[in-house]
N, C-alpha and C positions, 0 to 999 in steps of 0.2 A: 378396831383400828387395824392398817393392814400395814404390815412391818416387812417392808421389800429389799432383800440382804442382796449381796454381786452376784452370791450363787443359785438367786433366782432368776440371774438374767445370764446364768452361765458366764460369768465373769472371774477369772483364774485369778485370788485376791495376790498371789504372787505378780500377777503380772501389770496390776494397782500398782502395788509398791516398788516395782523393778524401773516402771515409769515417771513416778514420785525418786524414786533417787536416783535416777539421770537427769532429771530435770537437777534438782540436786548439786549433783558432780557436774554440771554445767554452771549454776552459779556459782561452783567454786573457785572454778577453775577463773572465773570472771575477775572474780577479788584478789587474784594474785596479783592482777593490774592495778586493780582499785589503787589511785592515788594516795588516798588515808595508809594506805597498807603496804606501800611498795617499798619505804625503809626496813620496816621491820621482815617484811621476805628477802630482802637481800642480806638482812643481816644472818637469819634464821637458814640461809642458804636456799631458800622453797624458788629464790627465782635468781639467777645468774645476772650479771650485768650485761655479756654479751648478751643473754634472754630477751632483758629488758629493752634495750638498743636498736633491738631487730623490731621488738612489738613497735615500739615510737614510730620507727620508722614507717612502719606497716600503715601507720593510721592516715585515714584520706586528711589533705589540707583543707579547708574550709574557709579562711581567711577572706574568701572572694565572697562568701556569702554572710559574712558581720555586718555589724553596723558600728557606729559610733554613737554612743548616747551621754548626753552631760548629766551627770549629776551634780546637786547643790544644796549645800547643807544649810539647814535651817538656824536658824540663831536659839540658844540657848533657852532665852523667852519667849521660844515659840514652840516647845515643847510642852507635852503633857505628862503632869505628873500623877 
């Protein structure tokens, strides 16, 4: 069996991993937005209110491109137990 490692393809296993933890430190950075998580960074101090305010603002509207869909709940007995 032939066992093919980075440094047989001259791959600097520093620069694997340099590129694994910027990718990384990019989704980190992501989740300070994250909805689920934006009380507790403001509480924790990790993201400012003026911070926040400016990112909202930042985000493109979209509005024009929704739709409206009805939904309608099924009746009791017509569920599966």
């Amino acid at each position: 069996m032939i066992r093919e490692t980075a440094r047989d393809f001259g791959i600097n296993r520093r620069f694997i991993l340099g590129g694994f933890m910027s990718r990384l430190g990019d989704q980190v950075k992501k989740l300070k937005y994250d909805k689920r998580l934006i009380n507790s960074n403001l509480k924790k101090g990790e993201l400012s209110q003026d911070e926040y305010n400016k990112y909202i603002q930042s985000l493109e509207d979209c509005a024009d491109r929704s739709k409206n869909i009805k939904i309608t709940q099924s009746s009791s007995s017509d569920s599966i137990n």
